[in-house]
PDB file of the backbone (N, CA, C, O) and the ligand in Angstrom, with CONECT records:
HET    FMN  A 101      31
ATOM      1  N   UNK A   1      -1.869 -20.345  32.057  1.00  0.00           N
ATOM      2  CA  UNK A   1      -1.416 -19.182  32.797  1.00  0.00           C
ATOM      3  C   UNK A   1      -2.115 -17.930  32.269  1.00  0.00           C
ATOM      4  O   UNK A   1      -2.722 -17.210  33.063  1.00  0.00           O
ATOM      5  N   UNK A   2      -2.060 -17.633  30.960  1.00  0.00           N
ATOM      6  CA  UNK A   2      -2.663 -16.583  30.188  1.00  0.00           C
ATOM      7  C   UNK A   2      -4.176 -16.622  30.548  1.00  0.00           C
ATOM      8  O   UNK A   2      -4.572 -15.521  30.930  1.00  0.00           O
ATOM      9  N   UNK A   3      -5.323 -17.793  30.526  1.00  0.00           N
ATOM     10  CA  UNK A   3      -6.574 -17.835  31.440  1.00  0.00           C
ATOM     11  C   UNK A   3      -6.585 -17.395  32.547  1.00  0.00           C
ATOM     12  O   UNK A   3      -7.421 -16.595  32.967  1.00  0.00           O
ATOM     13  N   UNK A   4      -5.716 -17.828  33.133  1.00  0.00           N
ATOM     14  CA  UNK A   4      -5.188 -17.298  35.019  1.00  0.00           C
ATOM     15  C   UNK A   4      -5.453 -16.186  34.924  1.00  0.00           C
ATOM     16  O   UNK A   4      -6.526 -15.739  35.329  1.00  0.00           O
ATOM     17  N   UNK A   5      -4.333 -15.310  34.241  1.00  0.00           N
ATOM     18  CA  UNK A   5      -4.663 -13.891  34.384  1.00  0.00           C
ATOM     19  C   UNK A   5      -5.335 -13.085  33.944  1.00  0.00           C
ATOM     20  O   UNK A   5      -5.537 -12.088  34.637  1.00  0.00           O
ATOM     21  N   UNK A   6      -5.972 -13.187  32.582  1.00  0.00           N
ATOM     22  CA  UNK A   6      -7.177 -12.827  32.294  1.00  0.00           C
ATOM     23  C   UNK A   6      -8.557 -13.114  33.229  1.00  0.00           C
ATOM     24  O   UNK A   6      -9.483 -12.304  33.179  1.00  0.00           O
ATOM     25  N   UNK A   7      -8.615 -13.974  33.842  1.00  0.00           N
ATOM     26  CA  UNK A   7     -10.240 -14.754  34.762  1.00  0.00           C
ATOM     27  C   UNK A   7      -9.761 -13.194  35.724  1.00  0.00           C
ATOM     28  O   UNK A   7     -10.403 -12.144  35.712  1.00  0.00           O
ATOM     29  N   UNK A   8      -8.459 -13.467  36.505  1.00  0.00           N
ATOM     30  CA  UNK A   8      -7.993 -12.495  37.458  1.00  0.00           C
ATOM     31  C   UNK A   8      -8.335 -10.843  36.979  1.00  0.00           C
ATOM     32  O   UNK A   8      -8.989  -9.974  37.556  1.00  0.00           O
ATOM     33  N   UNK A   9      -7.461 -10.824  35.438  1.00  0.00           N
ATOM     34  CA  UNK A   9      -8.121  -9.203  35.459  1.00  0.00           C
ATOM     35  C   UNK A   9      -9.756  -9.262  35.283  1.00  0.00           C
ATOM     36  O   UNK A   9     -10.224  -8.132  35.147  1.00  0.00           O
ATOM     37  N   UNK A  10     -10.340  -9.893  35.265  1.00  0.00           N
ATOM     38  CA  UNK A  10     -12.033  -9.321  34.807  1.00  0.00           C
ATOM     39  C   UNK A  10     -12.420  -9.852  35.884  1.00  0.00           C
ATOM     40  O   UNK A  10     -13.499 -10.434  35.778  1.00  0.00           O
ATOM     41  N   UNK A  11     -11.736  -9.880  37.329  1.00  0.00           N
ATOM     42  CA  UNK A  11     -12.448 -10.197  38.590  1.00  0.00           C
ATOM     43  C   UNK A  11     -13.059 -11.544  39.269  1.00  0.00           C
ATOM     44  O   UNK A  11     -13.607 -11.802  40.341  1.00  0.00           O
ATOM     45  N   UNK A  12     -12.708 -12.236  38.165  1.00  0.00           N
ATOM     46  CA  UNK A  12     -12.744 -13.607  38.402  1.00  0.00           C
ATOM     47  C   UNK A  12     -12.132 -14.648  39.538  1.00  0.00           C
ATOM     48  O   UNK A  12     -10.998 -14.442  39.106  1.00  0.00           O
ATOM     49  N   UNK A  13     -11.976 -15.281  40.263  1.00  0.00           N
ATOM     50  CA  UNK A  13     -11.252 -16.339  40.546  1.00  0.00           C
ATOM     51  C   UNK A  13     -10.977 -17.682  40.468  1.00  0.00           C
ATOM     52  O   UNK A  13     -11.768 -18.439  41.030  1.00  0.00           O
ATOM     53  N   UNK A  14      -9.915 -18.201  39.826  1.00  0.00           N
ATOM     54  CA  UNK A  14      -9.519 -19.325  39.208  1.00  0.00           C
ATOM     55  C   UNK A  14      -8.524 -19.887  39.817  1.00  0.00           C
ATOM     56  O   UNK A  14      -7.792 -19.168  40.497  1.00  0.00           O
ATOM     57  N   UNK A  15      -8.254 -21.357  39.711  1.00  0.00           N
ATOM     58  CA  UNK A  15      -7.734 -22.231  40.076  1.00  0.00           C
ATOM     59  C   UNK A  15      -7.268 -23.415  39.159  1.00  0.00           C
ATOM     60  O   UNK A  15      -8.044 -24.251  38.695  1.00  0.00           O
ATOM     61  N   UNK A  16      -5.960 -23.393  38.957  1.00  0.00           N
ATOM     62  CA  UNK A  16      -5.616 -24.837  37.574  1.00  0.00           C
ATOM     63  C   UNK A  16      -5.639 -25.906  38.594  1.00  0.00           C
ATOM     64  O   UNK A  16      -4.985 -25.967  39.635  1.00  0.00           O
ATOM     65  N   UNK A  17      -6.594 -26.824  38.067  1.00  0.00           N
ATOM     66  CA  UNK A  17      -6.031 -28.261  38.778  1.00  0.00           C
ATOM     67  C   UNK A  17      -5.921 -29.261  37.825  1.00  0.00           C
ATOM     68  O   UNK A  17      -6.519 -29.346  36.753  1.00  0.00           O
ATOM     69  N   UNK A  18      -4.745 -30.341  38.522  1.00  0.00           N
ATOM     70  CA  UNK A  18      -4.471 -31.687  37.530  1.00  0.00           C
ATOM     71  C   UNK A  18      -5.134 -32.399  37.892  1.00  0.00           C
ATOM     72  O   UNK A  18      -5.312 -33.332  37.109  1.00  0.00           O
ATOM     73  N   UNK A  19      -6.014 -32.480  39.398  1.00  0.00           N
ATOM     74  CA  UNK A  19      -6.520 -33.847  39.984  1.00  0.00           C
ATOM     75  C   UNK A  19      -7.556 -34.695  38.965  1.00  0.00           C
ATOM     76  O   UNK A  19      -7.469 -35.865  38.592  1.00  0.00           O
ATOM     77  N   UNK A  20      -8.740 -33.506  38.600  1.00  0.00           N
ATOM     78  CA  UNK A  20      -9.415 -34.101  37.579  1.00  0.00           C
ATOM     79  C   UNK A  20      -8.884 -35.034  36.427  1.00  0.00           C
ATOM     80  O   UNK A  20      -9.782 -35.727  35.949  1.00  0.00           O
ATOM     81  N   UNK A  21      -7.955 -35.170  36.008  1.00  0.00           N
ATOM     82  CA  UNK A  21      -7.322 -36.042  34.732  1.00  0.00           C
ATOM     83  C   UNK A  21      -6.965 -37.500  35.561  1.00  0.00           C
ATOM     84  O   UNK A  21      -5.883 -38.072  35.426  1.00  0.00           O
ATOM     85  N   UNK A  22      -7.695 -37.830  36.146  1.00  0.00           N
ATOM     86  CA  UNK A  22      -7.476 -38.797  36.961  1.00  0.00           C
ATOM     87  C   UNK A  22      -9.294 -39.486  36.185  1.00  0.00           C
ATOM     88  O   UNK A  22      -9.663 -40.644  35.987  1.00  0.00           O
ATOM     89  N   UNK A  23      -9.783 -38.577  36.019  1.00  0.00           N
ATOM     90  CA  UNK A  23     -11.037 -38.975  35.215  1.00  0.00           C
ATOM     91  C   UNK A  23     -11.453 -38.419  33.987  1.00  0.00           C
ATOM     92  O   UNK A  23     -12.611 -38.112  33.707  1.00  0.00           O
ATOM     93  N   UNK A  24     -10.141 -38.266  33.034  1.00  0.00           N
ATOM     94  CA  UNK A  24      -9.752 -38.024  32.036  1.00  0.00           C
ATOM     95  C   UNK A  24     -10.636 -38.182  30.887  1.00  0.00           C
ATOM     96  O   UNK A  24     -11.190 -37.370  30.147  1.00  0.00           O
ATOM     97  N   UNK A  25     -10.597 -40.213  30.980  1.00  0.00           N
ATOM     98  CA  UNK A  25     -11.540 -40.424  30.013  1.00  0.00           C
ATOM     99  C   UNK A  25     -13.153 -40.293  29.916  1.00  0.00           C
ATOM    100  O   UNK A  25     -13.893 -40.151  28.942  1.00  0.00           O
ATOM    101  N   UNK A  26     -13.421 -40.402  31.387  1.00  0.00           N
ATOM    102  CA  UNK A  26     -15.319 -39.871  31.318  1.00  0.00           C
ATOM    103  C   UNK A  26     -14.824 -38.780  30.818  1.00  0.00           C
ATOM    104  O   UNK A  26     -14.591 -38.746  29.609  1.00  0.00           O
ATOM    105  N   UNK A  27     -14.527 -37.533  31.731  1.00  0.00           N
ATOM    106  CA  UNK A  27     -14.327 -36.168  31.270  1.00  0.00           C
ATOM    107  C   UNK A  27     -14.565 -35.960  29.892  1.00  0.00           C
ATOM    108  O   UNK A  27     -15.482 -35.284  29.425  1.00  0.00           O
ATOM    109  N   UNK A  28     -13.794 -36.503  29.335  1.00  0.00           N
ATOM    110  CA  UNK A  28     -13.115 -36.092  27.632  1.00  0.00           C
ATOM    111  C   UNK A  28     -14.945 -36.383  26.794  1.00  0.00           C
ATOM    112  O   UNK A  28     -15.658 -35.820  25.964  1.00  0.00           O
ATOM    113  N   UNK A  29     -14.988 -37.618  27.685  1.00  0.00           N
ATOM    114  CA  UNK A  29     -16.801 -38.208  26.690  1.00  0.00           C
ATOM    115  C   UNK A  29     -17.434 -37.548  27.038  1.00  0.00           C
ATOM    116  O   UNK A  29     -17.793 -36.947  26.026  1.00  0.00           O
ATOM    117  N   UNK A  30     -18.166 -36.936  28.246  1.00  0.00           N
ATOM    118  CA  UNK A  30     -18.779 -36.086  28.486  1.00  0.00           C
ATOM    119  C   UNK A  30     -18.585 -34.690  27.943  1.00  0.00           C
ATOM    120  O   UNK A  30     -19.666 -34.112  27.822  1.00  0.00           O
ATOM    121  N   UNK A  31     -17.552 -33.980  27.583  1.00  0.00           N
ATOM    122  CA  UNK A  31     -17.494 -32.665  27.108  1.00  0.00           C
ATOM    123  C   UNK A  31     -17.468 -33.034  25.870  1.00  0.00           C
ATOM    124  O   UNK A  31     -18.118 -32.149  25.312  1.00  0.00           O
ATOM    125  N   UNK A  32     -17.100 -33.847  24.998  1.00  0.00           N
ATOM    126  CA  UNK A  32     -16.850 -34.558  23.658  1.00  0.00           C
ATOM    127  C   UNK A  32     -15.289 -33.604  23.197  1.00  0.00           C
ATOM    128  O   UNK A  32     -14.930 -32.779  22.357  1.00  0.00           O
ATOM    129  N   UNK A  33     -14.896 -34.140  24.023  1.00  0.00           N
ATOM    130  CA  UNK A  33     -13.288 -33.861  23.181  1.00  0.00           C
ATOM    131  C   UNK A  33     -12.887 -34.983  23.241  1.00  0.00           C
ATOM    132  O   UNK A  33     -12.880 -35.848  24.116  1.00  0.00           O
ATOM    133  N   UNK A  34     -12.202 -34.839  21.216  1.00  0.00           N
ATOM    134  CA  UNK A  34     -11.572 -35.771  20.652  1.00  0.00           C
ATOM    135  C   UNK A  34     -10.204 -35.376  20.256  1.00  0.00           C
ATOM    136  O   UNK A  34      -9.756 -34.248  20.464  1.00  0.00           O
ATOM    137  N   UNK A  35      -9.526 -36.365  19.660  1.00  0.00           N
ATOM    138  CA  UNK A  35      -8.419 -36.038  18.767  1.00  0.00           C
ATOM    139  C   UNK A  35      -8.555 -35.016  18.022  1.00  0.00           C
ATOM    140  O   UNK A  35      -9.712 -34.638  17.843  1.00  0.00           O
ATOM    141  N   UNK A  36      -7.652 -34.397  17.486  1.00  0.00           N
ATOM    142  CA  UNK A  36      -6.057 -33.828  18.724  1.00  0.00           C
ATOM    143  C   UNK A  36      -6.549 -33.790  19.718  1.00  0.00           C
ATOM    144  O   UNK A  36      -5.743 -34.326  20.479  1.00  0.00           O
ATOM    145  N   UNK A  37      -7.369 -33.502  20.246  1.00  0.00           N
ATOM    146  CA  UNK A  37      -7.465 -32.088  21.612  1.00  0.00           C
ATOM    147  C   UNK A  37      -7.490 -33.595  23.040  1.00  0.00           C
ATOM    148  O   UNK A  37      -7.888 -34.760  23.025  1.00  0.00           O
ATOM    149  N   UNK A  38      -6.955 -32.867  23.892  1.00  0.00           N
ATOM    150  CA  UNK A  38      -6.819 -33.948  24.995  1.00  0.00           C
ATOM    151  C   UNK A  38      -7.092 -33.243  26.309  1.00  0.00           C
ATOM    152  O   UNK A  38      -6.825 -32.045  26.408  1.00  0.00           O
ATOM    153  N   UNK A  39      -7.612 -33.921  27.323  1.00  0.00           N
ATOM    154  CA  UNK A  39      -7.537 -32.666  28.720  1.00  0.00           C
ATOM    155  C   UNK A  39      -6.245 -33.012  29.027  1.00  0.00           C
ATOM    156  O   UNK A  39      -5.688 -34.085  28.793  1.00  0.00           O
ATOM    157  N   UNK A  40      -5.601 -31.588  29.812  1.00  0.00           N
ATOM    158  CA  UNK A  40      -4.428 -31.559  30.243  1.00  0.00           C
ATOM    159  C   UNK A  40      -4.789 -31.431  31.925  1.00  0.00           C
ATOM    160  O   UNK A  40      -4.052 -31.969  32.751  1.00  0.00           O
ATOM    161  N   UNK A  41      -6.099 -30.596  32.357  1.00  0.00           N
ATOM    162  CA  UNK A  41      -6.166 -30.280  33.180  1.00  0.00           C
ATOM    163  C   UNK A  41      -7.806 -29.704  33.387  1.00  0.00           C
ATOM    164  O   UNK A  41      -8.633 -29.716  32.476  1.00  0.00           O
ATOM    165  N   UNK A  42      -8.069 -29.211  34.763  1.00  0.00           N
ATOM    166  CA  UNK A  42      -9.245 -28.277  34.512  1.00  0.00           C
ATOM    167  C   UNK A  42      -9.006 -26.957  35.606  1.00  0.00           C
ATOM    168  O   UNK A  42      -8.305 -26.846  36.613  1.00  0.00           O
ATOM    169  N   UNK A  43      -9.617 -26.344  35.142  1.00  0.00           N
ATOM    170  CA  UNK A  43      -9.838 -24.892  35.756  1.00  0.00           C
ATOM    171  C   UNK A  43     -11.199 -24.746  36.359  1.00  0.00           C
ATOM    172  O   UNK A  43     -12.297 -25.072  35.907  1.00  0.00           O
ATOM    173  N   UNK A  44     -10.820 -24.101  37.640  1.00  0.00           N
ATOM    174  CA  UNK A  44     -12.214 -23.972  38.334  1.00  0.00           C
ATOM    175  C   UNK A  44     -12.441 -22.357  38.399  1.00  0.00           C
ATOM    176  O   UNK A  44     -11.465 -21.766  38.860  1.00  0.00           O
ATOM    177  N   UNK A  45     -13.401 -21.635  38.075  1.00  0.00           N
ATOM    178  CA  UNK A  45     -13.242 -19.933  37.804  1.00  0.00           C
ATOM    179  C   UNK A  45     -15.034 -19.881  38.577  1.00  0.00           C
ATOM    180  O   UNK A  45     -15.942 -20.712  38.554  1.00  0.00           O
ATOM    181  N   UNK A  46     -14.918 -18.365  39.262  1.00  0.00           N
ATOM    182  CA  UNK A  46     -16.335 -18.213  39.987  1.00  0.00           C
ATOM    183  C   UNK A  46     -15.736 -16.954  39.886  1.00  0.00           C
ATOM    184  O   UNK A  46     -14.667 -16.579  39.404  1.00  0.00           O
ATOM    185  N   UNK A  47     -17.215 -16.042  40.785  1.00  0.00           N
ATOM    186  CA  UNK A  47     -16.669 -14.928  40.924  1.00  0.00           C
ATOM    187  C   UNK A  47     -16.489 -15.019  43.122  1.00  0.00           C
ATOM    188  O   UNK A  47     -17.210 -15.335  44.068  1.00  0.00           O
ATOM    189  N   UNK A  48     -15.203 -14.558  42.919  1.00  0.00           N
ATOM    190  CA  UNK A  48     -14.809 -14.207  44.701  1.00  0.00           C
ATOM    191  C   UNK A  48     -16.028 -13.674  45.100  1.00  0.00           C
ATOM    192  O   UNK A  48     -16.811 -12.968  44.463  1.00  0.00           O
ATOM    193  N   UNK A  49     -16.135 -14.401  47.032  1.00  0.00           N
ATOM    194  CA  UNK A  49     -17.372 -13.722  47.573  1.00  0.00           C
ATOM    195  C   UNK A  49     -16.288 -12.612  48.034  1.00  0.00           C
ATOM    196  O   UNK A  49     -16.860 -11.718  48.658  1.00  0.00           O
ATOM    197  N   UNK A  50     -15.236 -12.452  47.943  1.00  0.00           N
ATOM    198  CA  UNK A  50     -14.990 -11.328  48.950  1.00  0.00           C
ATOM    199  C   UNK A  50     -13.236 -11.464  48.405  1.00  0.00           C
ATOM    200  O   UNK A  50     -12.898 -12.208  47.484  1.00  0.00           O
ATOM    201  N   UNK A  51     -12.125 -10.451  49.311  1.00  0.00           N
ATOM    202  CA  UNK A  51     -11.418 -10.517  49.004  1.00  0.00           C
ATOM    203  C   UNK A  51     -10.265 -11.426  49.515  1.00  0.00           C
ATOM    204  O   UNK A  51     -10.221 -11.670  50.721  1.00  0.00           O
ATOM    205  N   UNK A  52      -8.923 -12.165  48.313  1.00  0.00           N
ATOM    206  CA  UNK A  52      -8.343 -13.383  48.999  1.00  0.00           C
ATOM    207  C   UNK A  52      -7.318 -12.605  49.576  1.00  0.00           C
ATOM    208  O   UNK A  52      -6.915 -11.633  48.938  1.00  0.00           O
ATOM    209  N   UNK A  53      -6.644 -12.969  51.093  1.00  0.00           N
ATOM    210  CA  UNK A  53      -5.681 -12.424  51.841  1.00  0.00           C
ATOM    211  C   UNK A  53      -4.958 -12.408  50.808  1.00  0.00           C
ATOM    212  O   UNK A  53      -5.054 -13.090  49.788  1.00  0.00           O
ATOM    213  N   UNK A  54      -3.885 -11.246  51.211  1.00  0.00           N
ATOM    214  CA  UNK A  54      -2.502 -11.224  50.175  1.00  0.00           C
ATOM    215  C   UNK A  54      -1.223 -12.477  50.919  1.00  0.00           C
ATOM    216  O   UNK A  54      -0.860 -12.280  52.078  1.00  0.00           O
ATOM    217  N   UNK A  55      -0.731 -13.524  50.236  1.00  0.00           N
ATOM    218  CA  UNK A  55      -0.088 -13.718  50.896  1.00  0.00           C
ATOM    219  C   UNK A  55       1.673 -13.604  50.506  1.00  0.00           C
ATOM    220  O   UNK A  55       2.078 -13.742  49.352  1.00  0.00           O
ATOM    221  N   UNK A  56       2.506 -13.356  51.581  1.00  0.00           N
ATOM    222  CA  UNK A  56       3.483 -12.934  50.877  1.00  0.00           C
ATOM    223  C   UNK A  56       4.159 -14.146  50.110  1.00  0.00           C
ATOM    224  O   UNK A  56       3.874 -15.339  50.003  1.00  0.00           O
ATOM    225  N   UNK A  57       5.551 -13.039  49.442  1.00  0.00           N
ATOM    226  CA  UNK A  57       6.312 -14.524  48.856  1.00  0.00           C
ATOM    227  C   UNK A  57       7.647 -14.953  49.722  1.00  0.00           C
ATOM    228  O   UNK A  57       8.225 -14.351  50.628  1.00  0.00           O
ATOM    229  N   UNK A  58       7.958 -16.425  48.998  1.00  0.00           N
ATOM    230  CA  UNK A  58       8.952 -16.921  49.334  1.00  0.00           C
ATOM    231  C   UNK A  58      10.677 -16.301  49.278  1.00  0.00           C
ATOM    232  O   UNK A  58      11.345 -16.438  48.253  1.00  0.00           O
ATOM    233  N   UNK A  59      11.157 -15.716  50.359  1.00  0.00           N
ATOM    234  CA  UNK A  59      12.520 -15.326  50.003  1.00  0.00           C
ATOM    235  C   UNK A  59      13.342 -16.082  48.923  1.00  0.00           C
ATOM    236  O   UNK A  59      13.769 -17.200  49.213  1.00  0.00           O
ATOM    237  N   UNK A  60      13.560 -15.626  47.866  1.00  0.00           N
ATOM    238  CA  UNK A  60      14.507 -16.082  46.390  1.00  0.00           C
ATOM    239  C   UNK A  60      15.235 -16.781  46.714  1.00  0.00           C
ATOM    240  O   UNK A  60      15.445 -17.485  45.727  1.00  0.00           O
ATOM    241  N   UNK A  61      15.882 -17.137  47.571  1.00  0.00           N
ATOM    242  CA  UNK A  61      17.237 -18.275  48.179  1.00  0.00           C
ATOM    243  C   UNK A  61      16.553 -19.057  48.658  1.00  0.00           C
ATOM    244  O   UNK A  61      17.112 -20.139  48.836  1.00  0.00           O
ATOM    245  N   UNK A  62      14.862 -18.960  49.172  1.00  0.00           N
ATOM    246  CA  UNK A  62      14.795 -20.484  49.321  1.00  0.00           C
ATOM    247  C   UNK A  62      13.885 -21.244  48.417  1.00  0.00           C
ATOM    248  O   UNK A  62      13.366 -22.335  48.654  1.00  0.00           O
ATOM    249  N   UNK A  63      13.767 -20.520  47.360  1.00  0.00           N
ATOM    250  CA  UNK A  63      13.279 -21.510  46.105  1.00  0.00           C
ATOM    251  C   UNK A  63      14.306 -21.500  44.996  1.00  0.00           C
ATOM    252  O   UNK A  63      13.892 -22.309  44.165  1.00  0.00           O
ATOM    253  N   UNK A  64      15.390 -21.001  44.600  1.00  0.00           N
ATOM    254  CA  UNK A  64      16.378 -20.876  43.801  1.00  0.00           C
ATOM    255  C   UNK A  64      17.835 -21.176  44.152  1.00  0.00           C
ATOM    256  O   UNK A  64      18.589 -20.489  44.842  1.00  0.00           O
ATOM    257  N   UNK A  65      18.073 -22.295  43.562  1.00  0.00           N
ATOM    258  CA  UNK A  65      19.460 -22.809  44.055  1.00  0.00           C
ATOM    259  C   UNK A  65      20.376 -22.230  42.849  1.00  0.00           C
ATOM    260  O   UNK A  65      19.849 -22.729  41.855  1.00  0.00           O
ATOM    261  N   UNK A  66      21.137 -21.680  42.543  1.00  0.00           N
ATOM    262  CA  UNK A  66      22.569 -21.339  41.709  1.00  0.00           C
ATOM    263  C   UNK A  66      23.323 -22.401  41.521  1.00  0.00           C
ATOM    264  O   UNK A  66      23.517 -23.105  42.512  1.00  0.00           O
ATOM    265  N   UNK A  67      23.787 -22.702  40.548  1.00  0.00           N
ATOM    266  CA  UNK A  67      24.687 -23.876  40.245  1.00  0.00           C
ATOM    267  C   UNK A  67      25.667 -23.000  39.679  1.00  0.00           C
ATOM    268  O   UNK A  67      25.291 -22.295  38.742  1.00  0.00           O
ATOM    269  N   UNK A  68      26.900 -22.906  40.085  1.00  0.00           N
ATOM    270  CA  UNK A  68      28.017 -22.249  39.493  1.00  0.00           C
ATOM    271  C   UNK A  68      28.967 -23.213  38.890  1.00  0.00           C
ATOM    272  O   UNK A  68      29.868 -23.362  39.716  1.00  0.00           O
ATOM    273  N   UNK A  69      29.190 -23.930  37.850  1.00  0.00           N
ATOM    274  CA  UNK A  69      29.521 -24.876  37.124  1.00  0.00           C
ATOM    275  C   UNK A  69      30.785 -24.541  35.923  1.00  0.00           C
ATOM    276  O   UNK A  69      30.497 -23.627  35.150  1.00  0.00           O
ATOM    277  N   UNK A  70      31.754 -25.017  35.778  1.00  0.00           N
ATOM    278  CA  UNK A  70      32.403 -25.368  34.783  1.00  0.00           C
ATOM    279  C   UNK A  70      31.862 -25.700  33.798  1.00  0.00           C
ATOM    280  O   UNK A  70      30.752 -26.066  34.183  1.00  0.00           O
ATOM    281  N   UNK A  71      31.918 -25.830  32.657  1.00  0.00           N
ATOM    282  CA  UNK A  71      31.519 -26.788  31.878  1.00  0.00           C
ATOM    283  C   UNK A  71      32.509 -27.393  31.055  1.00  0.00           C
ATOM    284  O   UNK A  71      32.202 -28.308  30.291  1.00  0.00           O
TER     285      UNK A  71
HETATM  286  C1  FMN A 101      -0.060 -27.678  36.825  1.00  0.00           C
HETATM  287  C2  FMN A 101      -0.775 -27.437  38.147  1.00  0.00           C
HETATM  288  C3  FMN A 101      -1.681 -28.380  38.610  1.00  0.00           C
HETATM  289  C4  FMN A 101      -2.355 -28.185  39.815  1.00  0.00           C
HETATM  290  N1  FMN A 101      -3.272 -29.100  40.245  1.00  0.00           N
HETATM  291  C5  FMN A 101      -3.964 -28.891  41.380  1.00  0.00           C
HETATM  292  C6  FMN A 101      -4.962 -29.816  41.827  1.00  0.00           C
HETATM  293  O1  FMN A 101      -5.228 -30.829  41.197  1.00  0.00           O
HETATM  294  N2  FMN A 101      -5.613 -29.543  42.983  1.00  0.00           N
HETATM  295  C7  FMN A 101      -5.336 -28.416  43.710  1.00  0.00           C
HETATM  296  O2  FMN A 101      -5.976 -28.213  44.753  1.00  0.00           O
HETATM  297  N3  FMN A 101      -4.423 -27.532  43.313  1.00  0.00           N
HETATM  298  C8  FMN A 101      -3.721 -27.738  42.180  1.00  0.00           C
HETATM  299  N4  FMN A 101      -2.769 -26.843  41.770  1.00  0.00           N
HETATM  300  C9  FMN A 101      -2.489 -25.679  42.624  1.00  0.00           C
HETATM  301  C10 FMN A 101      -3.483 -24.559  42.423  1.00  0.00           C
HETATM  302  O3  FMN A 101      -3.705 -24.242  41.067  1.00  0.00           O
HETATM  303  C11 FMN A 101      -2.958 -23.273  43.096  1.00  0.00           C
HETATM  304  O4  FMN A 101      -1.725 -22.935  42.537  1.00  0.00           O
HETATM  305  C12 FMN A 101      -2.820 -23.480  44.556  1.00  0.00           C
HETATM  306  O5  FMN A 101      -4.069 -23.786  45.082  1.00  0.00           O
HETATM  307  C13 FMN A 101      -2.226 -22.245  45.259  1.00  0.00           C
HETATM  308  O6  FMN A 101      -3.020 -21.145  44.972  1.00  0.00           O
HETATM  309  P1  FMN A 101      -2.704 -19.758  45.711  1.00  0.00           P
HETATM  310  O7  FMN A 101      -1.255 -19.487  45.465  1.00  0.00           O
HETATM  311  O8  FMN A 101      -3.603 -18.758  45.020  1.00  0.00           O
HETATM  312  O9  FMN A 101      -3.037 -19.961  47.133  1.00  0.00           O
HETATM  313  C14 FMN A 101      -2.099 -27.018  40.573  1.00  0.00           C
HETATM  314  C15 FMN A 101      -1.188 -26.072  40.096  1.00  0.00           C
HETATM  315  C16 FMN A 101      -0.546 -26.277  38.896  1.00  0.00           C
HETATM  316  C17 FMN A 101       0.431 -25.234  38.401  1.00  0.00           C
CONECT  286  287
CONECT  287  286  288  315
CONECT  288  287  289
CONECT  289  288  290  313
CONECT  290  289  291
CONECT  291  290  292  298
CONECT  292  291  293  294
CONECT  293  292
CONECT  294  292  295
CONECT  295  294  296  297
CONECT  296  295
CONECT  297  295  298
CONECT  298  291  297  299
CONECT  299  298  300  313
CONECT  300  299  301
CONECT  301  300  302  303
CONECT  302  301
CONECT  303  301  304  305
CONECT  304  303
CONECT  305  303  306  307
CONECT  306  305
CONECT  307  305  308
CONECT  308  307  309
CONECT  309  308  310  311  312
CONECT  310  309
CONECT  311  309
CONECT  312  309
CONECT  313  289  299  314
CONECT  314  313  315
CONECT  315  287  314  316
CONECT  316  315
END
């Protein structure tokens, strides 16, 4: 997330994806990461040809459910 927004402030555009870890282990041999270090993921960063529409957000009630619970 902290890459995200850094690529973003210096004009960048980036993208996290998981699909790549589907080819994990070439990946890992080819870049030579070893133990510890593992891919979790990859990031795709360029610079924008132009600017991305704004798009709006989701009204809060329909991604956030409240659980009002006893315990
Ligand atoms: C953990 C994680 C993994 C993701 N993996 C992929 C992926 O493999 N392929 C993909 O197209 N988008 C993936 N996404 C979604 C993109 O990163 C991005 O959130 C999505 O394209 C929507 O971008 P936008 O809100 O700027 O339109 C993933 C997002 C997260 C948080």
């Amino acid at each position: 997330m902290t890459l995200l927004l850094q690529a973003h402030a210096e004009g960048l555009g980036a993208c996290m994806m998981a699909g790549p870890i589907v080819a994990k282990t070439e990946i890992q041999a080819l870049l030579g990461i070893h133990e510890p270090w593992r891919m979790v993921g990859a990031i795709a960063m360029g610079y924008p040809t132009g600017e991305a529409p704004v798009r709006g957000r989701k009204p809060v009630d329909r991604v956030v459910q409240w659980i009002d619970e006893e315990i």
